[in-house]
N, C-alpha and C positions, 0 to 999 in steps of 0.2 A: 222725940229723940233726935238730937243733929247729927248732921251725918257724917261717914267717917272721911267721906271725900268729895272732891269739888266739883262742882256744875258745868261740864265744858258746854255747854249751851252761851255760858256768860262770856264777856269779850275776855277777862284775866284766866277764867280756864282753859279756854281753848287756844290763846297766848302761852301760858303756864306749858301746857303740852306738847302741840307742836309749833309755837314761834319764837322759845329760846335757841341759842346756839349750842348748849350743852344738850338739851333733846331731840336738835333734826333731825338724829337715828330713827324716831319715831315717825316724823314725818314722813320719812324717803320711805320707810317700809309701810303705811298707809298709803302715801300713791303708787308705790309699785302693784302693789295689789286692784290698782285702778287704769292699768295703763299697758298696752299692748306689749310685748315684747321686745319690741324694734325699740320702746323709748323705755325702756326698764334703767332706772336710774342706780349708776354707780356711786358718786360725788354728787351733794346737793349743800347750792350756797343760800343763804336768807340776803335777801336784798331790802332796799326800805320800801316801806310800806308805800309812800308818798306821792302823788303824781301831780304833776301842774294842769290842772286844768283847761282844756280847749276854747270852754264858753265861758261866760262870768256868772253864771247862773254854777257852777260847778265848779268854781275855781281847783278847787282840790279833790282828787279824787282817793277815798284811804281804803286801801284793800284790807284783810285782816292780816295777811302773810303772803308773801310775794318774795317768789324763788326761783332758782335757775341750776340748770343742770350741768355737767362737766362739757355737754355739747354744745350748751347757746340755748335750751329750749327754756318757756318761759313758762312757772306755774303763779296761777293766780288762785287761792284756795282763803274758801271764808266762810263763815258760820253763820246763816241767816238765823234771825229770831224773828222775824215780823214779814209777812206779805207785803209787799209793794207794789204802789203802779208801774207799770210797766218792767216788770222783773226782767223778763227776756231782754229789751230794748237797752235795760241797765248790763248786765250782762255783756252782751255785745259790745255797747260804748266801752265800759272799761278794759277790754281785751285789746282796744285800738291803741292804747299807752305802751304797752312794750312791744307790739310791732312798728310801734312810729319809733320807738327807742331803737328799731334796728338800723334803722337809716344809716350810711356811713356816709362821712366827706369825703366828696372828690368823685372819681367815677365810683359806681355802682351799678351792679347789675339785678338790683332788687331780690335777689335769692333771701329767704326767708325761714328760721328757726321756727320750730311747731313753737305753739303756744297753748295749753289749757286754761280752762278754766274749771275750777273743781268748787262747788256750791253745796255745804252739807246742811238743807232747808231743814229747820224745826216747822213745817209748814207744808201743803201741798199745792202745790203751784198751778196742774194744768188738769182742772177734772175733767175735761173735756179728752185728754188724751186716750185713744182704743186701749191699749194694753197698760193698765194700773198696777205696775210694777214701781219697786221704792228707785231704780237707778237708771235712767235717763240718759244716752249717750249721742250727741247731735251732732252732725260734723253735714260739712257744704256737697248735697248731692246733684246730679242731673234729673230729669224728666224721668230715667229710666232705673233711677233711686242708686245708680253709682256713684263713688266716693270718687268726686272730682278736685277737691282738695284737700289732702289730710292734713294741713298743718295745723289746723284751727279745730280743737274740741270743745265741747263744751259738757260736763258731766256733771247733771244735778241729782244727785240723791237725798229724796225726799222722806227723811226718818219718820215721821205717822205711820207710813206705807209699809217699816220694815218690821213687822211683830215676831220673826222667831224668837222662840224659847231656846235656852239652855242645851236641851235635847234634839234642839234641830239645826244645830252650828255644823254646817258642811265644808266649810273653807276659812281660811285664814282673813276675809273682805268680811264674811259672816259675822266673825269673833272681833272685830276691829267696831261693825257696826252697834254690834250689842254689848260691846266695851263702853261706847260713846254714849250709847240711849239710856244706859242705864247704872252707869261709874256713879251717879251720887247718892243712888239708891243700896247700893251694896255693904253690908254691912262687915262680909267678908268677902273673901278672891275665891272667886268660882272656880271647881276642880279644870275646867275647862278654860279658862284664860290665866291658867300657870305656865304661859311662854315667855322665855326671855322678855322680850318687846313688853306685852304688857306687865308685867311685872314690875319692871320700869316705870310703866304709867302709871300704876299703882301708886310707887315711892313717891315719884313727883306729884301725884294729885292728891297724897295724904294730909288734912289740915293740918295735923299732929307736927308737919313737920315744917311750920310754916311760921315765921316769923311776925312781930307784932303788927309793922308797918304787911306785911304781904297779906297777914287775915283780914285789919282794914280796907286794904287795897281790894279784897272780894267781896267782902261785907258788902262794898258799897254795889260792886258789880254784880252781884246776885242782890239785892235792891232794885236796881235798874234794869235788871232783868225780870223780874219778878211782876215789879211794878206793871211793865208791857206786859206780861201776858196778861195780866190781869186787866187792862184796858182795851186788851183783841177781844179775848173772852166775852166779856160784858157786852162792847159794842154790836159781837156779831149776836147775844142772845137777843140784847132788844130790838136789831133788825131782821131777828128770824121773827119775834114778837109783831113788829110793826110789817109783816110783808103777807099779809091774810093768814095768817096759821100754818103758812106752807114754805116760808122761807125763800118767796120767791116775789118780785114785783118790786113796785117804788119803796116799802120797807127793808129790803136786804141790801139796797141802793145807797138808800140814806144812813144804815149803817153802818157801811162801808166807809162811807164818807167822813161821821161819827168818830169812827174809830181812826182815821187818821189823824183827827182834829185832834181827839183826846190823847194822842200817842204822842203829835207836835208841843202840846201842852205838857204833858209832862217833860217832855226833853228838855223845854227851854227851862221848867223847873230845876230840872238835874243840871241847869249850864251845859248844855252841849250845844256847839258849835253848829251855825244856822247851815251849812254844808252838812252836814253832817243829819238834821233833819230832816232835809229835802231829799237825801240819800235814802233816808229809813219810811220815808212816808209819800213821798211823789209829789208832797207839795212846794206851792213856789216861795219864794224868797218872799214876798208879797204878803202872801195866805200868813205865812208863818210868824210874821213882824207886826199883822192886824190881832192874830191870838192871846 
């Protein structure tokens, strides 16, 4: 049966939703729901995606949606489909573009606009982490675990993690989450996410209403989305396969690795831009060009 709405896991839906200009309504009230009080956003502008690059190994760096608020603060918010090397390390680096964006000419006294970063992982990033909750909030502390700088968040919410049902939606972040996890599966609008806002999302994520170039335009992004999971999936079964029957050792190793090669190889298939693979896989320019 296809379904009656679109995949925001895919770059076009999750675009579709919140990185047009006509739905940033939906945005602002998705991070408000994510965001203390103090930075509760009134006015929110969409800015380009685009950053120039620092190294040459990076030249460009493309967030999914990159916005700002009536104050100067900076959000950088994006839909992971795939594990990467060094996620955190990724993370971090790209959060360095629009504080280097604050720099002004002339004198300056370095005073600095908060900046997030909002990561919604179809993936679990830190299993290692004590408390395995789905939402993640890290900000720069001392020795004695004080918030030494607040400008800088970092908040990844890691959707595996979030299973409520229907009947366990306690708050408006609850209903947003299980809006996202689960909009392509719906075949109707649950009694419970008949709020303004989504209802909205609803409209805009309905195929029905979706022109011939825009169903194209998905087609191919749920392909390419599709495609990757189906080359996570596989590589991680044959490196649970090859790592003694426990999923652990020089087989979960090598399919790790596997699974980057095979993710690299399809992209170049799909034509995507060698920046752009190195982004989604951790490999080098190098690795990528021998494939």
């Amino acid at each position: 049966m296809k379904a009656r709405f679109i995949n925001p896991y895919t770059d076009f839906g999750f675009k579709k939703l919140f990185g047009e200009e006509a739905n940033k309504d939906l945005l602002k009230d998705f991070l408000n729901e994510l965001l203390p009080g103090e930075h509760k956003i009134a006015r929110l502008t969409l800015k380009s995606a685009e950053h120039i690059g620092a190294i040459t190994t990076d030249r460009k760096a493309i967030f999914d949606i990159h916005c700002q608020d009536e104050h100067g603060g900076q959000f950088i918010v994006e839909m992971q489909k795939a594990k990467i090397k060094f996620f955190k390390d990724r993370a971090i680096f790209y959060t360095t573009f629009p504080i280097r964006d604050m720099a002004e000419k002339g004198d300056w006294d370095f005073k600095l606009k908060p900046v997030f970063c909002v990561a919604i992982l179809d993936f679990t990033f830190d299993e290692e982490r004590e408390k395995k909750t789905y939402l993640c909030e890290v900000q720069l502390k001392d020795q004695y675990r004080q918030v030494i700088f607040d400008k800088l968040t970092y908040i990844f919410i890691e959707m595996p993690r979030f299973t409520k049902g229907e009947h366990e939606l306690k708050t408006h972040l609850d209903r947003w989450l299980y809006f996202l996890k689960n909009l392509e599966s719906f075949d109707d609008i649950p009694q419970v996410l008949k709020e303004e806002v989504f209802l909205k999302g609803f409209e805009i994520a309905e195929l029905a209403n979706f022109d011939a170039a825009q169903m194209q335009a998905y087609e191919d992004s749920l392909k390419v989305y599709r495609d990757l999971k189906g080359v996570i999936d596989t590589s991680h079964d044959e490196g649970y396969d090859e790592g003694y029957g426990n999923g652990h050792g020089n087989g979960l190793k090598e399919g790790r690795e596997k699974e980057k090669i095979d993710m690299a190889r399809l992209m170049k298939q799909e034509g995507e831009p060698i920046e752009k693979i190195v982004r989604y896989t951790g490999l080098t320019p190098a690795d990528i060009e021998s494939i």
